[in-house]
N, C-alpha and C positions, 0 to 999 in steps of 0.2 A: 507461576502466574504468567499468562501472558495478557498485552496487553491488545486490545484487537481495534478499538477505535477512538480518534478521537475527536470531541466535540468542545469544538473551537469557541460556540458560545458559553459554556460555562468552563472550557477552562478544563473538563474532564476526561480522565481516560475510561472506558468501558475495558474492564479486567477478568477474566475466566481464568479458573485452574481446577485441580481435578477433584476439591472436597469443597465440601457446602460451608460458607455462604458461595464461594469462586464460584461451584459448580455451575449455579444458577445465573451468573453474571454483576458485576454492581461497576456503577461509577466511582471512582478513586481520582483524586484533585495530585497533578502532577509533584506538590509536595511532600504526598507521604509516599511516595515509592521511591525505592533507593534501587541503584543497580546491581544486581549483583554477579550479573554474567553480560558484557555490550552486544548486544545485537549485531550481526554485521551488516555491515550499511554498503552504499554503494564506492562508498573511496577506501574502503578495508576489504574487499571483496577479493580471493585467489584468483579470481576467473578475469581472465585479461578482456573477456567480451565485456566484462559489466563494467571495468577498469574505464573503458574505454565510455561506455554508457552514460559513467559518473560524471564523465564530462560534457557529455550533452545533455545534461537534464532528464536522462529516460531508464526503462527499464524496457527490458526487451528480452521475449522467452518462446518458444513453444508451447501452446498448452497441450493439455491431454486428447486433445480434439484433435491435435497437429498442426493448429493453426497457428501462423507468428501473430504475435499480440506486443505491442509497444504501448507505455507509458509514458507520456513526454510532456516535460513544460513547454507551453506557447507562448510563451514570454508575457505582455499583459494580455494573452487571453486567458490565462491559469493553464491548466492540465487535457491533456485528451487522451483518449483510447482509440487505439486503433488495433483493428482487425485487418489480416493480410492484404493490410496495404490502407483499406479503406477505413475512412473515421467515423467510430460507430457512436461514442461521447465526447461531448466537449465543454468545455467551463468546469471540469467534475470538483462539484459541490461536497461532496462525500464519498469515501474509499473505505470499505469495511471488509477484515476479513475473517472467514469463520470456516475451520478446520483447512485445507488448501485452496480453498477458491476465493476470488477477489472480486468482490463487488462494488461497482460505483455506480455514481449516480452523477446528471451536470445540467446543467440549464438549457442544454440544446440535444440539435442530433436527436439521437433515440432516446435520450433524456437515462435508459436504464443500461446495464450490461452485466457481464460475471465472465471471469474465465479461472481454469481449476489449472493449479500448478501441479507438476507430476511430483508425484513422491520422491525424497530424494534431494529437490531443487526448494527445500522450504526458505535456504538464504533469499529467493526470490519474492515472497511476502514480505517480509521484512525488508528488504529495498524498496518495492511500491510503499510502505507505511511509512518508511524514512522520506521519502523522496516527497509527500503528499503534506507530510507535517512540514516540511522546509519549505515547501512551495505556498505551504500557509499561513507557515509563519513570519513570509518575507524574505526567506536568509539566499 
């Protein structure tokens, strides 16, 4: 099962896995899912770039496009996306991702975005989800 979104107003995660009902997607309330393998986040990460990342609040990658693409808290603006260099969302309201590409959405800017992680680099999803849930949850 993985988990791919979550929605802060009720409190749920949106779960996919590879046989029916997952297949199809359902929301799951963070209490019945128990862990069984942890994710690696941005402060357990081998890779000394993202080591470093973990401490500025960001994520930061090439995507398949070639483009450098950074994730980063704005302290009380929330989150922004940036494209080489330039900020293409901001306030992101929502962070969704589905098979390697990461989708957000923010109250400003071009309000929409997506950038696809290379195969390979999937610890990098899972650090934008970690970093989006913490940045929404206050911590």
């Amino acid at each position: 099962m993985i988990l791919q979104e979550y929605n802060e107003g009720l409190g749920e995660w949106t779960v996919k896995g590879n046989k029916f009902p997952l297949s199809v997607g359902m929301s799951l309330s963070a209490q019945f899912l128990e862990v069984v393998e942890p994710a690696p986040t941005l402060l357990t990460s081998d890779n000394e770039n993202c080591q470093q990342c973990a401490n500025q609040g960001m994520v930061e990658f090439t995507d398949t496009d070639g483009d450098k693409v950074v994730i980063k808290d704005n302290n009380a603006l929330g989150m922004a996306f940036y494209v080489n260099g330039a900020k293409v969302v901001d306030d992101l309201i929502k962070l969704q991702v589905s098979d390697h590409t990461i989708r957000l959405e923010g109250y400003s800017a071009d309000k929409f975005a997506a950038a696809t992680v290379p195969i390979g680099q999937e610890h990098i999803l899972k650090q934008a989800l970690n970093l989006f849930a913490d940045i929404q949850s206050g911590k």
